[in-house]
SEPA-794644 format. One record per residue (C-alpha): z, y, x. Coordinates in Angstrom, 1 decimal. Example, Ala and Ser with C-alpha at 12.3 -4.5 7.8 and 13.67 -1.06 7.14 Angstrom:
        Z        Y        X
      7.8     -4.5     12.3
      7.1     -1.1     13.7
This chain:
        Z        Y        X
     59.1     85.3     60.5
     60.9     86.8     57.8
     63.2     83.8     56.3
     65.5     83.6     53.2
     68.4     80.6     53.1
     69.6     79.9     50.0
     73.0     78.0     50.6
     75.6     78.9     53.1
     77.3     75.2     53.7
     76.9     72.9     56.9
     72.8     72.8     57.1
     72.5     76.4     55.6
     74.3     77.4     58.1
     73.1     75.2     60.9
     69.5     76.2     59.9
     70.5     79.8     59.9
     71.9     79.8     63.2
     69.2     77.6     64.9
     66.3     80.1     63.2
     67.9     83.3     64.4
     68.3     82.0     68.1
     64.2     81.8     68.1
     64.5     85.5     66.5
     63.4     85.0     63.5
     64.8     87.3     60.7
     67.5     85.9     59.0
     69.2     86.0     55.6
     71.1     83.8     54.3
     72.6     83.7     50.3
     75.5     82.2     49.2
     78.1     82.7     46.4
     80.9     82.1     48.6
     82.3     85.3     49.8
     84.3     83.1     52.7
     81.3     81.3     53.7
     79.3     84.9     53.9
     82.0     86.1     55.8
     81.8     83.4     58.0
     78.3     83.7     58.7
     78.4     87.7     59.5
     81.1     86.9     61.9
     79.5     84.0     63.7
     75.5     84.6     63.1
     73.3     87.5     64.1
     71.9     87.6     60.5
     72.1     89.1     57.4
     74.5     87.5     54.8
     74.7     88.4     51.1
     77.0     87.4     48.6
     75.7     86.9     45.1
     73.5     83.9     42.7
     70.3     83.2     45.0
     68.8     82.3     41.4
     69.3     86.4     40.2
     65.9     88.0     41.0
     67.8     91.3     41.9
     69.8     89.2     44.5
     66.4     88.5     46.3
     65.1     91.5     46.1
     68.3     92.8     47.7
     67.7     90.0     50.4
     63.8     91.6     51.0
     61.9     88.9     49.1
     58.8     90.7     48.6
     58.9     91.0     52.5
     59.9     87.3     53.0
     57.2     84.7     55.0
     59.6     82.0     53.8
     62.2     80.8     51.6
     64.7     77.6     52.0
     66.4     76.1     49.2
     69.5     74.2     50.6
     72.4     74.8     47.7
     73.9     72.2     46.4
     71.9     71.9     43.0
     68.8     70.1     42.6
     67.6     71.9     39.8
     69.1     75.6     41.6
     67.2     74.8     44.3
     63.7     74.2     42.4
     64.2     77.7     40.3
     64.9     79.4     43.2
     61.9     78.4     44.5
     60.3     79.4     40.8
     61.3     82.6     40.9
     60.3     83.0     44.7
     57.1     81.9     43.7
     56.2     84.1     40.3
     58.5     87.1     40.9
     58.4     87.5     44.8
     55.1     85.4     45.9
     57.1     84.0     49.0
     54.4     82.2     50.4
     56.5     79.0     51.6
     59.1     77.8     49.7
     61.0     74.7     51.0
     63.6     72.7     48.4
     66.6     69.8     49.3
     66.5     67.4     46.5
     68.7     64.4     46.0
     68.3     63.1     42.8
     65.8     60.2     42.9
     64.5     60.7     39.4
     63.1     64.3     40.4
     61.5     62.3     43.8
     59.8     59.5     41.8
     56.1     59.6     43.0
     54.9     59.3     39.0
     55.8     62.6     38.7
     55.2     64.3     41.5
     52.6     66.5     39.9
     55.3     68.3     38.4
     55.3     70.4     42.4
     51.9     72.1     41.9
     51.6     76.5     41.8
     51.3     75.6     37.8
     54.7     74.0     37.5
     57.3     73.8     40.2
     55.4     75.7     42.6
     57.8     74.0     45.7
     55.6     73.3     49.0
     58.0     70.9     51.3
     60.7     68.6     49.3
     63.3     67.7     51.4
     65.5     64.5     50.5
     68.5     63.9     52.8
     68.9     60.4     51.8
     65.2     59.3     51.8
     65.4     61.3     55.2
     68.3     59.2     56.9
     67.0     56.1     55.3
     64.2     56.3     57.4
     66.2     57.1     60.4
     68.6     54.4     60.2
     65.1     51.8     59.6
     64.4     52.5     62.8
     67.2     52.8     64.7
     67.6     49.1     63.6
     63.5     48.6     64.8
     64.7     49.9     68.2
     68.3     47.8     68.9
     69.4     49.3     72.0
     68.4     52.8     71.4
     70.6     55.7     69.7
     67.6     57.1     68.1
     63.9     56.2     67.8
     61.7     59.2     66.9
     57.8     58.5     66.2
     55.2     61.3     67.0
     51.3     61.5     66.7
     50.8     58.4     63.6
     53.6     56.5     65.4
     51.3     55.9     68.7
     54.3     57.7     70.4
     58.2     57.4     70.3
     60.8     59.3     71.3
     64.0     57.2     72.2
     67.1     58.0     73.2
     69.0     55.7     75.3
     72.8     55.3     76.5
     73.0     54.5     80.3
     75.2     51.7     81.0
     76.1     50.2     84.7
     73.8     47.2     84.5
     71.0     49.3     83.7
     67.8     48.6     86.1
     67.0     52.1     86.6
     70.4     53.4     88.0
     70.4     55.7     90.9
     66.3     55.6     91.3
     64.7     58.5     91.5
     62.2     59.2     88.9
     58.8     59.4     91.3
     60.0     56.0     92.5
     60.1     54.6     89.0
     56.3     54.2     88.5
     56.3     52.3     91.2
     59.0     49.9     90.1
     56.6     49.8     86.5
     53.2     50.6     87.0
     52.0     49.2     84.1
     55.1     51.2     81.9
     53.7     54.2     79.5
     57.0     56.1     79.3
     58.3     59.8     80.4
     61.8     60.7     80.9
     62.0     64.3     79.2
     65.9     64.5     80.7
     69.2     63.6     79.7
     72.4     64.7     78.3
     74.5     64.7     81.2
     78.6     66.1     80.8
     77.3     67.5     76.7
     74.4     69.2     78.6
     70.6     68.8     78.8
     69.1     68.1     82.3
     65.2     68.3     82.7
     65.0     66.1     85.6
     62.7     66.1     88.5
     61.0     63.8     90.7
     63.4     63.6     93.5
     66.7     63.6     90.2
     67.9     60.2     89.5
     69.2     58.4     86.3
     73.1     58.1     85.9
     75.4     55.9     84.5
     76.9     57.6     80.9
     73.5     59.5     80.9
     71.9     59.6     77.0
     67.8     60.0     78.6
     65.2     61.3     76.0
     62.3     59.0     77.0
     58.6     59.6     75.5
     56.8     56.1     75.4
     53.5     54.5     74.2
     54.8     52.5     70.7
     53.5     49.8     71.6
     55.6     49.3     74.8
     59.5     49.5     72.3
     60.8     46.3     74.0
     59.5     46.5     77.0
     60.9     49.8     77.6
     64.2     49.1     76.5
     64.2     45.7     79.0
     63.4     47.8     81.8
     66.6     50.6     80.9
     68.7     47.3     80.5
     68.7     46.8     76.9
     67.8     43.3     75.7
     69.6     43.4     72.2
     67.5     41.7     69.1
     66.3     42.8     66.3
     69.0     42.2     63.7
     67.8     39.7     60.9
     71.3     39.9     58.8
     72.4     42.9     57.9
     75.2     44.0     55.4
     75.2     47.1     53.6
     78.3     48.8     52.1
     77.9     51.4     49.6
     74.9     51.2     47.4
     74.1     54.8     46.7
     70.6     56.3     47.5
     70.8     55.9     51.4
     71.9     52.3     50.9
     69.4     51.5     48.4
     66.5     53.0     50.0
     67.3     51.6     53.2
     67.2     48.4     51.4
     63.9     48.4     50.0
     62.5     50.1     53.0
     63.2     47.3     55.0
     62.1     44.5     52.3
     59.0     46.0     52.4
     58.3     46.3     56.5
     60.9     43.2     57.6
     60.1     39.9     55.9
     62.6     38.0     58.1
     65.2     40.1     57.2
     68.3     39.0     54.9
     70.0     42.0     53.3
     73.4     42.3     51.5
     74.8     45.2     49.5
     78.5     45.6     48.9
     78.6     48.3     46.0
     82.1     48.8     44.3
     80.4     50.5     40.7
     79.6     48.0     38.5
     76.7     49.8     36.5
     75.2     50.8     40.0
     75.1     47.3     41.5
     73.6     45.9     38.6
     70.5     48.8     38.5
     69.9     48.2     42.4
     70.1     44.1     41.9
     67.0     44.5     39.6
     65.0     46.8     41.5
     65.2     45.3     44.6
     63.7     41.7     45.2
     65.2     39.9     47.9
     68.5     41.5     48.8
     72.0     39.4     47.6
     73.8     42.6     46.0
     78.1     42.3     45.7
     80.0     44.3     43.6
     83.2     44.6     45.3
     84.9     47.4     47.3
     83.9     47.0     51.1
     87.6     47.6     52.3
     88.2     44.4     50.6
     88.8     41.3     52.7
     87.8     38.9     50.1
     85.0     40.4     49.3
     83.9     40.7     53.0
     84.5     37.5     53.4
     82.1     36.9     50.5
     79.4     38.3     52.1
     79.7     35.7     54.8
     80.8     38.4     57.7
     79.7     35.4     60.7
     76.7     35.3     59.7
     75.8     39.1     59.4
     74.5     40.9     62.9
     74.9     44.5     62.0
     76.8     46.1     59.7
     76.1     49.4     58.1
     79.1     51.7     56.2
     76.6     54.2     54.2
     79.3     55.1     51.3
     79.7     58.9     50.2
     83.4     58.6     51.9
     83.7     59.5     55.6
     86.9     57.8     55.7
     85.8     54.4     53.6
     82.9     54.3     56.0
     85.4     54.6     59.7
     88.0     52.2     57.6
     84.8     49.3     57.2
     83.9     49.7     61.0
     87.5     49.3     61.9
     87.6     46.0     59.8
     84.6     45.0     60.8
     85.6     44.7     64.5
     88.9     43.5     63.4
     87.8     40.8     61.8
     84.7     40.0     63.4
     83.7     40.3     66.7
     80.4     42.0     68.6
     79.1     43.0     65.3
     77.2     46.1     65.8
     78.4     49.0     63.3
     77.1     52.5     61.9
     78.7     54.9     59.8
     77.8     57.7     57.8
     79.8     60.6     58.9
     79.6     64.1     57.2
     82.5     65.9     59.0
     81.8     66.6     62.3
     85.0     65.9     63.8
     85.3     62.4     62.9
     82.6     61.9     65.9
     85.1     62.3     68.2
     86.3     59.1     67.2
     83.6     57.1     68.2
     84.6     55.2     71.3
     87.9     55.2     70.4
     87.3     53.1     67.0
     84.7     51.2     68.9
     81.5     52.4     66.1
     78.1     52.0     67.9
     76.6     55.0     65.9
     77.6     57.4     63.7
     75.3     58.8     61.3
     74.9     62.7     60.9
     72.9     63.4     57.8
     73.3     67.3     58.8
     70.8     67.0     61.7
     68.6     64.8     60.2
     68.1     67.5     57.3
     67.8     70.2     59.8
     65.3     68.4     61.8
     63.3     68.0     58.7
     63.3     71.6     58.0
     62.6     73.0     61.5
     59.3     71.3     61.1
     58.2     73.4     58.7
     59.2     76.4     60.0
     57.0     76.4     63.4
     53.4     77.9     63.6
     50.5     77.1     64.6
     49.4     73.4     64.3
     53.3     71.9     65.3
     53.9     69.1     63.3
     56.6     67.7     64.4
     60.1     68.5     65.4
     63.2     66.8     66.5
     66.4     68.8     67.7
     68.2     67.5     70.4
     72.3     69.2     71.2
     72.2     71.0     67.8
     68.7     72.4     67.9
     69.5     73.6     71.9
     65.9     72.0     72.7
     63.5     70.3     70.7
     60.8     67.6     70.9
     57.3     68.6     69.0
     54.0     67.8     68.4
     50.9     70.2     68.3
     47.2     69.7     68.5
     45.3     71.8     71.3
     42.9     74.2     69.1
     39.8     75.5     70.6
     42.0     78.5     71.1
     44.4     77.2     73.3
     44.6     78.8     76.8
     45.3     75.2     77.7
     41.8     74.1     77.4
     40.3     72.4     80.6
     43.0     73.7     82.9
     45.2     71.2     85.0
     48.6     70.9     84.0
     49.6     71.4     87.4
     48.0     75.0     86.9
     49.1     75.5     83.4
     52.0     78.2     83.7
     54.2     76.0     81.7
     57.8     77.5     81.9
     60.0     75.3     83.5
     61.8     74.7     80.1
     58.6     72.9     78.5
     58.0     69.2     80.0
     55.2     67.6     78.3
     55.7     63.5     77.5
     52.5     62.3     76.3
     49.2     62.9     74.8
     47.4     61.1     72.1
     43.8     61.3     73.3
     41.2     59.7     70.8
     43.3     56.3     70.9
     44.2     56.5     74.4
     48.3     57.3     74.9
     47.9     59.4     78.3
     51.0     60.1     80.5
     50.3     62.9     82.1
     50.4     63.7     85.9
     49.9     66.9     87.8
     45.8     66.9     87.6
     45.7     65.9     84.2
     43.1     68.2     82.2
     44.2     69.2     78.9
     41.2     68.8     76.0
     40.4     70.0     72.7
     41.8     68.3     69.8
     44.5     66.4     72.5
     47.8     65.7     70.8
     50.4     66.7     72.9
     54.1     66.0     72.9
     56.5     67.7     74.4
     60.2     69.1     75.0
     60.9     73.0     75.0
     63.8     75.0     75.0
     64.8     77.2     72.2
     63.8     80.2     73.5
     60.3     79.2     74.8
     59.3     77.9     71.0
     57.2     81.2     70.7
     55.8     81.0     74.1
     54.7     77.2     72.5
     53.4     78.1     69.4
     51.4     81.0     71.3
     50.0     78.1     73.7
């Protein structure tokens, strides 16, 4: 495909970079000369240095030839009119936007994105986005990540191997003997910062992160059996009330009646609007660093704490405190610079929070052909996790999997059969209309969409 990025910063480029590794065609727009420069040093695309909203600037960047335009500057409204003049000048025939601001994402006015007005076919909001992601990361305690596929019949998480889990040193065709009656698939793991597709005679390691696909309805169960008996938090603290913060918070007053919610937010104006539209969370206005105002909030009491403020460094300091003052709390940050996850361990923060990625992910979703629907990157887009439908015109039809001509790289996890959640073995038959998911390499993504 031929693809035009608009926005040359941390998930321009990312996207960039991950697009032009599955050889798509590449340009990317930015009216940084130094971030240009950076990307024609580093990327195998074409860069171009100029206002993305100028229709001579893409036509120089071959819109009429384009199958695809992506909106990631760091302007709202940029973003839409670049995708206005994609549409009217250029008729791009996918055009993709970031949006922050709330007040543009409000549902009352969402037919302002039709072809008559904004004609903008996928909004992207990073904060609704990692909302969402940190919802259920707290639904899955024990899990780094917790990934649903195919109307949420199907999960992806991804769990840290610890010494006192079960599964240590088994090998993976001996596993299903251990749980017959267990719907999960171990994809592979990050083992030493690389991905390993395990086989049957590979075993689990301690320090191993394992990508398991698992029927939804066996969360707990699954994480019992990898050693992971943490509960669900019902107190949790909030610092930073912004939009991540705040949509959090109603996310989970509207799915978690147990749940007790407080917000820490240091504006005055902005605690106030959040206290009245939100209905059962105790909002604080105070700054988070704050002892006293920590204390306020009743720190015992609380069972996970969350630093979601627009600082990198406010969020580490809170975590810091946190475990300073009190003990086995579990803590996530919001991190934006890359290098502050090398702190990690060292600061004793049980996640950190990379709203780059999650962005990305939601983009790359988009992107694929065919009927992909889903997409999560694992090691910065070096593999992903999809799911696609088998079409009538899938070569797949009716053969056995075993006979299938997968490439080694491609390890399917599940299918969503009717409302059966099938874990596949060797003579399983592939079907019209299956679901399937699946991990693939980079490289084989156009060997998938083919399939």
């Amino acid at each position: 495909m031929n693809i035009i990025i608009c926005g040359a910063g941390r998930v321009g480029f990312t996207i960039a970079k991950l697009l032009s590794e599955q050889n798509h065609s590449i340009t990317i727009i930015d009216q940084s000369s130094d971030d240009i420069q950076k990307i024609n040093d580093t990327l195998d695309v074409k860069g171009i240095v100029g206002k993305a909203t100028y229709p001579s600037i893409l036509e120089k960047a071959d819109a009429e030839d384009a199958d695809m335009i992506i909106a990631v500057t760091r302007n709202d409204e940029i973003n839409m009119l670049i995708c206005q003049i994609a549409y009217t000048v250029f008729k791009i025939p996918k055009k993709i936007a970031r949006i922050r601001s709330q007040d543009y994402l409000n549902p009352k006015f969402s037919k302002v994105y039709d072809k008559d007005n904004l004609p903008i076919d996928v909004i992207i909001s990073p904060e609704i986005e990692i909302a969402k992601s940190i919802q259920r990361k707290l639904e899955a305690p024990g899990a780094l990540d917790n990934v649903p596929f195919a109307n949420n019949k199907i999960r992806l998480l991804e769990i840290q191997i610890n010494k006192n889990c079960p599964i240590l040193n088994i090998k993976l065709n001996e596993l299903t003997k251990k749980f017959p009656d267990l719907d999960a698939n171990i994809l592979g793991v990050i083992r030493k910062e690389k991905f390993v597709i395990l086989k049957k005679n590979d075993v689990i390691k301690e320090n191993d992160k394992a990508y398991v696909i698992i029927n939804s309805l066996q969360l707990q169960t699954t994480l019992s059996a990898f050693g992971h008996e943490e509960k669900v938090s019902n107190n949790i603290l909030i610092i930073g009330g912004g939009n991540i913060g705040f949509n959090l918070a109603k996310n989970i007053e509207e799915s978690f009646e147990s749940a007790r919610i407080k917000i820490i937010e240091k504006d005055k104006s902005r605690a106030e609007f959040i206290a009245k539209e939100l209905n059962n969370s105790i909002i604080i206005n105070g700054n988070g660093l704050d002892e006293e105002v920590l204390n306020e909030s009743n720190l015992e009491d609380v069972e996970t704490v969350l630093a979601l403020t627009n600082d990198d460094e406010d969020n580490l300091m809170v975590s810091v405190l946190i475990e300073k003052f009190a003990k086995d709390k579990r803590t996530m940050a919001l991190i934006n610079k890359p290098n502050y996850s090398l702190l990690q361990s060292s600061l004793k923060i049980d996640d950190l929070i990379d709203p780059r990625m999650n962005t990305v992910s939601s983009i790359l979703k988009h992107v694929h052909k065919g009927t992909i629907e889903t997409a999560y990157s694992i090691l910065n887009g070096e593999y992903e996790v999809i799911e696609a439908e088998i079409i009538e015109t899938s070569e797949l039809i009716n053969k056995e999997l075993k006979k299938s001509n997968l490439p080694d790289e491609i390890r399917i996890g599940a299918i969503l059969r009717d409302k059966d959640i099938i874990i596949p073995r060797s003579n399983f038959i592939f079907q019209k209309k299956d679901i399937v998911v699946f991990l693939a390499k980079r490289d084989q993504l156009q060997t998938v969409e083919h399939m």
